[in-house]
KEKE-3310 file (N, C-alpha, C; in steps of 0.2 Angstrom, whole numbers, plus 5000, padded with zeros to 4 digits):
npx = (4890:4877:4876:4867:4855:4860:4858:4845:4840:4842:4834:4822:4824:4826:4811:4805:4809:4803:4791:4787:4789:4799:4810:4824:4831:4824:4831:4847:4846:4843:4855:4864:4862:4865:4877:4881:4876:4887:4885:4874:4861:4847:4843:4848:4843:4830:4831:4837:4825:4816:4822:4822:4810:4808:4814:4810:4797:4804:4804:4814:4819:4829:4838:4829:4826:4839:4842:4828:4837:4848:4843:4836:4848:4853:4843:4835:4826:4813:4798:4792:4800:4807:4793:4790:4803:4794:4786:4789:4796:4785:4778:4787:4784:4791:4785:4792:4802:4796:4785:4795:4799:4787:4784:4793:4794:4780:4783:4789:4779:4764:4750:4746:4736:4737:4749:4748:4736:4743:4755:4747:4739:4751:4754:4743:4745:4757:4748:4746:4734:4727:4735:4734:4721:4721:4730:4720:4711:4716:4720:4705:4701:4709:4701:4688:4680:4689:4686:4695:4700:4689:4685:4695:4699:4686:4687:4698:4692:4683:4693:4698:4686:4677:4662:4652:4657:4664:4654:4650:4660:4660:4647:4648:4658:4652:4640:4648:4654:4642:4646:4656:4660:4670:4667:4654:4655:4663:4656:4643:4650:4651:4638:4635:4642:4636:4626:4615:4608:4599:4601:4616:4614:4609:4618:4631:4625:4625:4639:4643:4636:4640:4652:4656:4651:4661:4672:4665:4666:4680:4685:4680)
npy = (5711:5725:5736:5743:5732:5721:5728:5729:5718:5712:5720:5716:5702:5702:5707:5698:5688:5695:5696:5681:5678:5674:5678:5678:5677:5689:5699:5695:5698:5711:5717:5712:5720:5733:5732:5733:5745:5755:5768:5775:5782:5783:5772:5765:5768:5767:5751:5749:5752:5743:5734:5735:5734:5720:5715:5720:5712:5702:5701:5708:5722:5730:5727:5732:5746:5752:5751:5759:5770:5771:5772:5785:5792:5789:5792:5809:5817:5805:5801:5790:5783:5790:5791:5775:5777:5784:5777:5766:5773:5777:5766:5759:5767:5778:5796:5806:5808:5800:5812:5818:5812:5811:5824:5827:5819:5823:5836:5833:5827:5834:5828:5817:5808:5797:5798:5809:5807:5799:5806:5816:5803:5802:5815:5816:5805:5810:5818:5831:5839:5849:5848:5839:5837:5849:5841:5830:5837:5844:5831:5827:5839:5837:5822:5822:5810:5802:5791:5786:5799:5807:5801:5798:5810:5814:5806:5814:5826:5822:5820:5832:5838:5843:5838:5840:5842:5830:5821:5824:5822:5809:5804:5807:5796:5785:5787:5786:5771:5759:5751:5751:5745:5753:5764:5767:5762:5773:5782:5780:5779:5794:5800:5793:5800:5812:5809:5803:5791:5781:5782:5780:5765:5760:5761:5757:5744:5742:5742:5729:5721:5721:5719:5707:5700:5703:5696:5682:5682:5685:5670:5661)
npz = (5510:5508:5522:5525:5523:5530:5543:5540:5541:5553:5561:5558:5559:5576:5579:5576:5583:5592:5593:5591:5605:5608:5620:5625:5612:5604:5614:5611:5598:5596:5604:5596:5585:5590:5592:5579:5572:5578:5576:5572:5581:5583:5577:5587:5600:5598:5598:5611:5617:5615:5620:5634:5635:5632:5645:5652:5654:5658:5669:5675:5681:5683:5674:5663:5666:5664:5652:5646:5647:5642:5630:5631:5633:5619:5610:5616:5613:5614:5619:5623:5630:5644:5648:5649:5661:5669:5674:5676:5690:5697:5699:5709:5718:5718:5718:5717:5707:5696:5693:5689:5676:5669:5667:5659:5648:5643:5638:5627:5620:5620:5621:5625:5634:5645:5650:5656:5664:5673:5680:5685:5695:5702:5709:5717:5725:5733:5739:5733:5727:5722:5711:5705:5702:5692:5682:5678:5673:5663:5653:5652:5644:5631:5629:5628:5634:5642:5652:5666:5669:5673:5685:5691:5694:5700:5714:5718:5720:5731:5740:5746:5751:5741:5737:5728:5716:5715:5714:5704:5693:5696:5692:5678:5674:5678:5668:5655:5658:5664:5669:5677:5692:5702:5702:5707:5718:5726:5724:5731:5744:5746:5742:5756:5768:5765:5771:5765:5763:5759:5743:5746:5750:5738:5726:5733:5733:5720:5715:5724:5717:5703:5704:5709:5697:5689:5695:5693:5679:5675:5679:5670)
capx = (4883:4876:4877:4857:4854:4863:4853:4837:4840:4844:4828:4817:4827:4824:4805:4801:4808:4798:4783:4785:4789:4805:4813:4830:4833:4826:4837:4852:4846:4845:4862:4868:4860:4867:4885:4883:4877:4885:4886:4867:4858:4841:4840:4852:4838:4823:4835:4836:4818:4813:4828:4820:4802:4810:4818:4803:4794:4807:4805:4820:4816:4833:4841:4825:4829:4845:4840:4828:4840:4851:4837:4836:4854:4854:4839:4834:4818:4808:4792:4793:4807:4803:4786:4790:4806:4792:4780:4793:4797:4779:4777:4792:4781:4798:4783:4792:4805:4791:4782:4799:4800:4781:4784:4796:4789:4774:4786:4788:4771:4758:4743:4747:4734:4740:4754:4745:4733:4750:4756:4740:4741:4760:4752:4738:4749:4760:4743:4745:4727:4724:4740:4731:4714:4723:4731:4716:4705:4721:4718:4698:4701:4710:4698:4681:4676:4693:4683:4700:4702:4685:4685:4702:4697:4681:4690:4704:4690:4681:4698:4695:4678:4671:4657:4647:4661:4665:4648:4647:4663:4658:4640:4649:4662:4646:4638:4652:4653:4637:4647:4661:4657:4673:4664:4647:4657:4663:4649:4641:4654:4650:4631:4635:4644:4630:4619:4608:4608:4596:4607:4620:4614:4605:4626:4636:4623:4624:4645:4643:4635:4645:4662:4654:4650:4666:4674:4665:4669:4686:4685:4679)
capy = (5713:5731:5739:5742:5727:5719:5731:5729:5711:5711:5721:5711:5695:5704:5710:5692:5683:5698:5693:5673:5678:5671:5686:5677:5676:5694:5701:5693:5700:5717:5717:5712:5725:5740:5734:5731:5752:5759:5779:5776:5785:5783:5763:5763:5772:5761:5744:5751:5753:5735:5731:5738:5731:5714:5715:5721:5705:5692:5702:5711:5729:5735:5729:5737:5754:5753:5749:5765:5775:5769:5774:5791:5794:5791:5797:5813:5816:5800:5802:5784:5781:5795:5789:5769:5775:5787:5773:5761:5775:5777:5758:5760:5775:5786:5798:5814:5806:5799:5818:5824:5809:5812:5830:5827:5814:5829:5841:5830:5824:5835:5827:5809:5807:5793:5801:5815:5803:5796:5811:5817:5799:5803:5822:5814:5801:5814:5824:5837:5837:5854:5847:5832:5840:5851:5837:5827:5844:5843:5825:5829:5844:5834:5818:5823:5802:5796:5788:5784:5805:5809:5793:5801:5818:5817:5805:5818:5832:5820:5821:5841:5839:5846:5833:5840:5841:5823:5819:5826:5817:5799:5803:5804:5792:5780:5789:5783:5768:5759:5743:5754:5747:5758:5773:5767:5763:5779:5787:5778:5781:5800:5798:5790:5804:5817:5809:5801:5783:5776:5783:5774:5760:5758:5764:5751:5739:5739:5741:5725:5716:5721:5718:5699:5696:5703:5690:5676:5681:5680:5664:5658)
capz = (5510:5512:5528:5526:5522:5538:5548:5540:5543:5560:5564:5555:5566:5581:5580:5572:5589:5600:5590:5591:5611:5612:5624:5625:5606:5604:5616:5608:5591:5597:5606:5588:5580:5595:5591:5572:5569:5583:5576:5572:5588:5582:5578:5593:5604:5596:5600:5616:5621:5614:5623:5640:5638:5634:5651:5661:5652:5657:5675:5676:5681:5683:5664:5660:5667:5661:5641:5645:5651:5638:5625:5630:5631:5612:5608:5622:5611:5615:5623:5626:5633:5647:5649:5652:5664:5674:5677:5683:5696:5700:5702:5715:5723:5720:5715:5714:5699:5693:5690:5683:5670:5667:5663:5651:5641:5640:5635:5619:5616:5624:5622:5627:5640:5648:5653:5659:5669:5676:5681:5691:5700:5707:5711:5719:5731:5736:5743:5731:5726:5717:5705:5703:5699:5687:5676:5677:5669:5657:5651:5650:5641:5627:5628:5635:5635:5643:5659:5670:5673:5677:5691:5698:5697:5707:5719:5720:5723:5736:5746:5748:5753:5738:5736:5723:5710:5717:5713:5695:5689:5695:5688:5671:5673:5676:5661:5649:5656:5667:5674:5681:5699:5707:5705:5709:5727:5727:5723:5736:5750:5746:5748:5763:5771:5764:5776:5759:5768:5750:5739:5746:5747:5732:5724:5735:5730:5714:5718:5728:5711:5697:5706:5710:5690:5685:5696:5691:5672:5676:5681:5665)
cpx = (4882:4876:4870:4855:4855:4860:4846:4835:4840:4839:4825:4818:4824:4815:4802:4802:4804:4792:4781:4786:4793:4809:4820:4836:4833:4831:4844:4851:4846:4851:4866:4867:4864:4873:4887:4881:4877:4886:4878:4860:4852:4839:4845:4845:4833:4827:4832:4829:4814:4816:4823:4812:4803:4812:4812:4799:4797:4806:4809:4821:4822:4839:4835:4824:4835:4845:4836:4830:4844:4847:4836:4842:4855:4850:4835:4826:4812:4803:4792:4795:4806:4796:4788:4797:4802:4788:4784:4794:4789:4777:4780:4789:4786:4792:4785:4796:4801:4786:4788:4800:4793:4780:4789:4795:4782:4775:4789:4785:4766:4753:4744:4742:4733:4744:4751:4741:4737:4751:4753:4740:4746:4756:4748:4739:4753:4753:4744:4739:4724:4729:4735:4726:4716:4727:4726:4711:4707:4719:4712:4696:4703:4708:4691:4679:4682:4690:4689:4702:4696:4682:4690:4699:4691:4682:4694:4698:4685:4685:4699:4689:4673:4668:4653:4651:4664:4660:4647:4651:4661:4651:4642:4655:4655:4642:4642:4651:4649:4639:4652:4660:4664:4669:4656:4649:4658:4659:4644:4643:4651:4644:4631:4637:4638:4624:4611:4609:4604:4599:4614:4619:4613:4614:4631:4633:4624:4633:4644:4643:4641:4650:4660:4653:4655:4671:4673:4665:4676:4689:4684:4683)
cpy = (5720:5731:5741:5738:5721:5722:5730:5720:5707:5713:5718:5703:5697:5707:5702:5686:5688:5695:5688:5674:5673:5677:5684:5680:5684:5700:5701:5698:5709:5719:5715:5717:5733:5738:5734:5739:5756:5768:5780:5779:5782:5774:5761:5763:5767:5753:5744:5750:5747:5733:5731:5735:5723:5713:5714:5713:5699:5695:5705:5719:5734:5736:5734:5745:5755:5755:5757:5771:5776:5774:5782:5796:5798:5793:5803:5814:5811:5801:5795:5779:5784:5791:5780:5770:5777:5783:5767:5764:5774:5769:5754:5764:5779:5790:5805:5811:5804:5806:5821:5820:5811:5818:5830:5822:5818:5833:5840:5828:5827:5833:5820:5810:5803:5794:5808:5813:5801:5800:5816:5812:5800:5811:5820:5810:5803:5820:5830:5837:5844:5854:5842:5833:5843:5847:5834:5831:5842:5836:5824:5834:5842:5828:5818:5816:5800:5798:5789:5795:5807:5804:5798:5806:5818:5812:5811:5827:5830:5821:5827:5842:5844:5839:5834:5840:5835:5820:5819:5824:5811:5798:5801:5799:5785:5781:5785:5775:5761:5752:5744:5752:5752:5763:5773:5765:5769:5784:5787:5780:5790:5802:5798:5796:5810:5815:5804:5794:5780:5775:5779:5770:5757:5757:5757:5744:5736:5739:5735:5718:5716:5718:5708:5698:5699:5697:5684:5677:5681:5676:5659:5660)
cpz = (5512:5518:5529:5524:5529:5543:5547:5542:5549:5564:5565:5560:5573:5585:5579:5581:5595:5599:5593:5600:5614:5614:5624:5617:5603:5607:5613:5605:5591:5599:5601:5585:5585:5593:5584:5570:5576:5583:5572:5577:5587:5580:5586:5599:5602:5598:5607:5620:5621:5616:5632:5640:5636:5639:5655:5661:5655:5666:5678:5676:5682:5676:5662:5660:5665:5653:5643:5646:5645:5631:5623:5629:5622:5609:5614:5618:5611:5621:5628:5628:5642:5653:5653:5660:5671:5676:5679:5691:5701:5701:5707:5719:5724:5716:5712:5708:5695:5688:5686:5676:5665:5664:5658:5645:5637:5637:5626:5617:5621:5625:5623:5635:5646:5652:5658:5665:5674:5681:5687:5697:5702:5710:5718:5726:5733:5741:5739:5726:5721:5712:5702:5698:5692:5681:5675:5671:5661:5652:5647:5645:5632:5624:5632:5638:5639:5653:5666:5674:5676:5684:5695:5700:5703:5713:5722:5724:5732:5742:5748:5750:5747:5732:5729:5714:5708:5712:5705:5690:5688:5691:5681:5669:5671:5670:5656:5652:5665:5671:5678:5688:5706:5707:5705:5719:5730:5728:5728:5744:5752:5748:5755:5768:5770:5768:5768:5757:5761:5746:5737:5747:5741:5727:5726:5733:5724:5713:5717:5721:5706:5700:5706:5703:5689:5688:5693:5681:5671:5677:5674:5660)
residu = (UNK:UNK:UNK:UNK:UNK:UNK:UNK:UNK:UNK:UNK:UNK:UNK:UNK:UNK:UNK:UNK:UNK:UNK:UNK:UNK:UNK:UNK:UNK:UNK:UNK:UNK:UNK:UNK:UNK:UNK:UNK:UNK:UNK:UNK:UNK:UNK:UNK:UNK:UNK:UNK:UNK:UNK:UNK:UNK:UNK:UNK:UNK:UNK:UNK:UNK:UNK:UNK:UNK:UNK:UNK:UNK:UNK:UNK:UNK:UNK:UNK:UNK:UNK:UNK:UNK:UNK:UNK:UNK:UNK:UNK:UNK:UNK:UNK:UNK:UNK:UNK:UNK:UNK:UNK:UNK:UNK:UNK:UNK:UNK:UNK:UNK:UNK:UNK:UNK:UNK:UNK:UNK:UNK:UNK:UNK:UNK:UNK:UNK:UNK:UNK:UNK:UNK:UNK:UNK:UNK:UNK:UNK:UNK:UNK:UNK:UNK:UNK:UNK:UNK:UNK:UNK:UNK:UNK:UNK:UNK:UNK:UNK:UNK:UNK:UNK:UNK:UNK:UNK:UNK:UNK:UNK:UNK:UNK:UNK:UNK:UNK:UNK:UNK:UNK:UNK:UNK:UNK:UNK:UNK:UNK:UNK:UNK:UNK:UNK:UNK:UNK:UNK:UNK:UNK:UNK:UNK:UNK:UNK:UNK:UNK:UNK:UNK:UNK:UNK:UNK:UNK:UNK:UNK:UNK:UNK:UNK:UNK:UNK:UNK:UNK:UNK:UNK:UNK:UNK:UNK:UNK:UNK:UNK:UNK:UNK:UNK:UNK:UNK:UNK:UNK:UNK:UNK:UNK:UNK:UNK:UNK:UNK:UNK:UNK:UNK:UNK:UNK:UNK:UNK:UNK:UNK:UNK:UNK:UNK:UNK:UNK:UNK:UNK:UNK:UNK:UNK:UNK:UNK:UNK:UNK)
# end
């Protein structure tokens, strides 16, 4: 049988059990397909990374850092290779490996704002707050509507005490999206500290609400 044919078959095998969400059977069929073209880097490297997010799935967070590690081995150019080993570190809170995966994953995909979002929250948990601000901006600068960076950023700017630039992210984070109740708390807490006692209440009230109807829609 061709040699592309037995490959293309083995993918195909292996994507069809990721799909049906059998993780044992796709793992297998990947570990067939890494020793069946092992002078192929680049299906090596892709095995590999569905090799690593099958792992994390079955719970296994250190074959899955292993499979990404593996991954990038054989391909160095993968953004997202990079990127899934940076947010396993940052979910361990090792936040400086986590910043140096996160810059390389950006060094080969600059505009991934996720990553950059990412990247900011590791900045941000280490206390380094004018790093934070400054990826957050970066993020914003590439997606003006992505909500999640203007939320962080005017937290990140409330923890330096500058209130009004605090103030004028959460405004538009609630402008995009008016159910947000994290940054109606926030925004509220802020108030509170400004001494404009209405304000926040009026803020952590409507907090208080939303957070209680997202609950009970979760429930059904």
């Amino acid at each position: 049988m061709n040699n592309d044919k037995v490959t293309s078959d083995l993918m195909v095998q292996a994507y069809t059990y990721q799909k049906q969400g059998d993780l044992s059977l796709a793992i297998k069929s990947w570990n067939t397909l890494i020793n069946y073209v092992s002078d192929n880097q680049e299906i090596i490297a892709n095995a590999h990374l569905n090799l690593g997010h099958l792992h994390l799935q079955q719970g296994n967070s250190d074959l899955s850092y292993e499979s990404m590690a593996k991954a990038i081995a054989a391909n160095p150019n993968s953004p997202e290779a990079f990127y899934c080993l940076a947010y396993m570190e940052q979910e361990k809170e090792n936040f400086h490996e986590a910043i140096e995966l996160f810059e390389s994953a950006l060094k080969l995909k600059p505009e991934d704002v996720g990553a950059i979002n990412n990247l900011a929250n590791c900045y941000d948990r280490i206390n380094k707050s004018r790093d934070s601000i400054k990826a957050y901006s970066r993020a914003i600068s590439i997606d003006p509507e992505y909500i999640a960076a203007y939320y962080n950023r005017g937290n990140a700017y409330s923890k330096i005490a500058k209130d009004e630039l605090a103030l004028k992210d959460l405004n538009k984070a609630i402008e995009l999206d008016n159910n947000f109740y994290q940054a109606y708390y926030n925004r509220g807490s802020i108030y509170n500290r400004l001494g404009k006692s209405q304000l926040a209440k009026k803020d952590l009230n409507k907090a208080k609400k939303l957070a209680k109807e997202e609950i009970e829609k979760s429930k059904n």
